[in-house]
N, C-alpha and C positions, 0 to 999 in steps of 0.2 A: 050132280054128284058132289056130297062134301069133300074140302078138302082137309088133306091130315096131316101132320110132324112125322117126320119120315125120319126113323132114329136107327141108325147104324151099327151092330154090336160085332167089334170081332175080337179077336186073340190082341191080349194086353199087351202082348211081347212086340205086337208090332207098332204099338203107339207110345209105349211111353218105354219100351226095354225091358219092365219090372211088374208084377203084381200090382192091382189097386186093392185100397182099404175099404173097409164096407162104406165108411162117411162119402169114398170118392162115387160108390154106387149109389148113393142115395142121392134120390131127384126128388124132393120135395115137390108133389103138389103136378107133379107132372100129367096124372090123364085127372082128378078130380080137382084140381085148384085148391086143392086143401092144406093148409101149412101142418102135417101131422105132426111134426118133430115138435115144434110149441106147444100142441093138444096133448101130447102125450106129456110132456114134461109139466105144464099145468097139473093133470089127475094127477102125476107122481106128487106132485108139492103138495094138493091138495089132500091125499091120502096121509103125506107127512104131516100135516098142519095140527092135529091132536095131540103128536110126538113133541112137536117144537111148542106146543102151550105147554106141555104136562115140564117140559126143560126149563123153561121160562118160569114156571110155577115154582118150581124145586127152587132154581136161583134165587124166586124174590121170600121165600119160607124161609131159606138159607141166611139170608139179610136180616130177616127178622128174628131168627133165633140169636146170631150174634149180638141185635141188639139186647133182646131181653136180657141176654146173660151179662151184658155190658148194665141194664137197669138192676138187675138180682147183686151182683158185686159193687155197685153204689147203694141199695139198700141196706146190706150188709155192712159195709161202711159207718153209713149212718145210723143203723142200732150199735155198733161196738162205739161212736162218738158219743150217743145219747147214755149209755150203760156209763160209759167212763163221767159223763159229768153231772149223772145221779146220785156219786159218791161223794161221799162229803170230805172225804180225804182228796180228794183232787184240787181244792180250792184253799186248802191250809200247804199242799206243797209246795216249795218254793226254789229255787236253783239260782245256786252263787257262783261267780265267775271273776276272776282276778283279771285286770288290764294286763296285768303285767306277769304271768304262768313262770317263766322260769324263778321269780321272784320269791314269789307267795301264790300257795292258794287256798280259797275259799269253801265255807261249806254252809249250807244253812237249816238252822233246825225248822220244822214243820210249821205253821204256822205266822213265820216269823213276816214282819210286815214288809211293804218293797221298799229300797231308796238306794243311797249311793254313800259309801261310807269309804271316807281316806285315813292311809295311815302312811304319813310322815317319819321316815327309814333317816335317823342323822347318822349314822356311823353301822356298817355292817359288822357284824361277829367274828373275832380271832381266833385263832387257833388254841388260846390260851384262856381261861374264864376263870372265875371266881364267885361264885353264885350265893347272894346272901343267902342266910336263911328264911323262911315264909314266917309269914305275922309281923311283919315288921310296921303295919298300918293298923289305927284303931277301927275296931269295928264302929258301924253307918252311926250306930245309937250308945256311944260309950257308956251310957247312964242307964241305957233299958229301958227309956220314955220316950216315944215316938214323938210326945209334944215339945220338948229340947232341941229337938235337929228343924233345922231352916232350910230348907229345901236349895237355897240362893247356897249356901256356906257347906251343906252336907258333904261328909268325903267320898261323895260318887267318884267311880271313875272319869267322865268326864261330867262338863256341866250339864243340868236339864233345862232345855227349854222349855220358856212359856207358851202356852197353849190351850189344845186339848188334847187328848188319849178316849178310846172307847172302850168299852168294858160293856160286853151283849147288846152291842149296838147304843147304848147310851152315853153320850159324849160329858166327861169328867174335864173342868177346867182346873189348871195350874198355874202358881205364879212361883215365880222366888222366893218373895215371900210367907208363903206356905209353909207351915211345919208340917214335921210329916204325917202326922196325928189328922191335920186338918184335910190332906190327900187322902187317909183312907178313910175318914165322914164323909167326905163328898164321894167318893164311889160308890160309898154305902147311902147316901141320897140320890147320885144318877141312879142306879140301880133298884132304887125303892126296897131298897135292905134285904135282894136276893142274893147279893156279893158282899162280903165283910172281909177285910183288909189287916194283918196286923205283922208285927215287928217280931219274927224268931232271931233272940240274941245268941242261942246254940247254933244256932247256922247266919252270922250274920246276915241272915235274909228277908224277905215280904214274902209273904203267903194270903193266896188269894183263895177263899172258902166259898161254895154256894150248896143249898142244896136243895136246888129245881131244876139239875142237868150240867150239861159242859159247861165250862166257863168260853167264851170268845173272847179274844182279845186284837185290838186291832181295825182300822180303816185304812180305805186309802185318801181318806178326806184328814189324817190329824196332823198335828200341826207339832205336839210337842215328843219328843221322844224320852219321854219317861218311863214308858213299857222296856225300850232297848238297854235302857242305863238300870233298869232295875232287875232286868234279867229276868224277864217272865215271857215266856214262850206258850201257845194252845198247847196242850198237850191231851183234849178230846173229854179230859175228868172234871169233876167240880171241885178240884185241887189244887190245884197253882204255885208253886214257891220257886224264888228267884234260884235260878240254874248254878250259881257259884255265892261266894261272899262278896258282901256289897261296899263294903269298906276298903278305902286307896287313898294312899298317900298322897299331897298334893304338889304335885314341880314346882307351881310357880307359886306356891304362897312360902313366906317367910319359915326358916329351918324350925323355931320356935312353934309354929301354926300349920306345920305340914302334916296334922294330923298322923304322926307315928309314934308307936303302942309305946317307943321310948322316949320322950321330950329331948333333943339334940341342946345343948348347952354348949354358952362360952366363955362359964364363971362370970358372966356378968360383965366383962370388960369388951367382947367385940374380938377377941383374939382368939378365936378357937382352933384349933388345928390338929391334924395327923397325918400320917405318912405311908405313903404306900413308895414301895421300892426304892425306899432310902430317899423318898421328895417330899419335902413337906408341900401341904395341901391345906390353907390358910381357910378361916373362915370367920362369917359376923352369925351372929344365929339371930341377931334383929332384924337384919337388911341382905341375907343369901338367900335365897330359895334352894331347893334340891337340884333341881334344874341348874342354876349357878354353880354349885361345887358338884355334879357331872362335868358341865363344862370346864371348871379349870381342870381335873384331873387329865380329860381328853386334851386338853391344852398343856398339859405338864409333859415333860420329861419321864413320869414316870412309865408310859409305857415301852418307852424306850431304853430303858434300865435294866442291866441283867446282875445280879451278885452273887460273886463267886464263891 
């Protein structure tokens, strides 16, 4: 006769004082050796298993739409980069910036070539002015003949450098020696005679003519800044003319040779002079420059003078 597990069931109340939970009734595996509890939790997963791909699924679709729309917003990107540097105006822009903002600031017209340009502040503005009147400088070509002015002596504003300048990509060389007659042949030879150059005495200025398109003006490879001193800017037309007058009085050459529209005289003897606020203000018109008789006046008394 087999033997058997002889299992005991009575009232809860007398074994433990309290009710059991269904987990405390369950006997895994008790008459068939079967671990059901595993079995069953198994099919449960594996009924769940379609559920947790299809979750899985969504999460990695999900990844990948962020990325695309991270690709779509870099594409975008790079056509409004590509649009912007198909314009021909983006490459003549340029932006000017002052060291010193509370000082002075900057501005630069379209085209205008790169570099680093200083300006020397010797005495700052009072409260008080006296502003000559304008024209007090001959104009570039007092005579009207481009071939008279020496490029080395011209009353540019400042001096120009030897070098070159380009003009449609063709490199124009300059000396000092240069009249200015022989600056606008050679442009009209770099150019092969698409650009012609000439002397407007109504506007003491250069006018730069073409007519096979824009004119260009400008590298980053020149060397001489004769474009800047002459005041020609791209401006997109086959037009060109220097942006102001090109005639300035010169500081440091002699009173006599400072190119102003009225010749400064000292009767001939070296003794010239006049007076601001009751100071006289001495001068040689052989041997002062403009620059000299500024300084003695800032060096005089006279700003210090009041009359009653």
């Amino acid at each position: 006769m087999a033997t058997g597990t002889l299992v005991s069931i009575g009232s809860s109340s007398s074994s433990s004082g309290g009710s059991l939970t269904p987990s405390q009734l369950a006997v895994s595996g008790l008459a068939s050796g079967m671990n059901w509890q595993n079995t069953v939790t198994q099919l449960a997963n594996a009924e769940r298993a379609p559920e947790t791909q299809w979750q899985n699924e969504q999460s990695t679709i999900a990844q990948q739409n962020a990325s695309y729309a991270t690709i779509k917003n870099d594409l975008i990107t790079l056509q409004n980069d590509a649009k912007t540097l198909m314009a021909p105006a983006f490459f003549n822009s340029v932006i000017a910036s002052s060291s010193t903002a509370t000082v002075a600031s900057a501005n630069a017209a379209a085209g205008t070539p790169n570099g680093n340009y200083s300006f020397n502040i010797s005495q700052l503005a009072t409260a008080a002015q006296n502003l000559g009147t304008s024209g007090m400088s001959q104009p570039l070509v007092p005579d009207g003949i481009p071939a008279d002015v020496t490029i080395g002596t011209a009353g540019f504003s400042s001096a120009v450098t030897a070098g070159t300048f380009t003009v449609n990509g063709a490199q124009v060389t300059i000396s000092a020696s240069d009249s200015l007659q022989q600056v606008f042949d050679n442009i009209a030879a770099a150019t092969k005679n698409t650009v012609t150059a000439s002397y407007d005495s109504a506007t003491d200025g250069i006018k730069l003519t073409s007519a096979s398109g824009a004119i260009t003006l400008g590298s980053a490879t020149d060397t001489s800044n004769f474009l800047q001193i002459a005041r020609l800017y791209n401006n997109g037309t086959g037009n060109l003319a220097s942006a102001s007058a090109l005639g300035h009085a010169k500081l440091t050459a002699t009173l006599a040779n400072a190119g102003l529209n009225t010749t400064i005289s000292d009767g001939g003897s070296g003794s010239g002079a006049f007076s601001i606020n009751g100071v006289t203000i001495n001068y040689n018109a052989g041997t002062d420059s403009l620059q000299d008789v500024l300084n003695n006046i800032n060096n005089s008394a006279a700003g210090r003078r009041r009359n009653c």
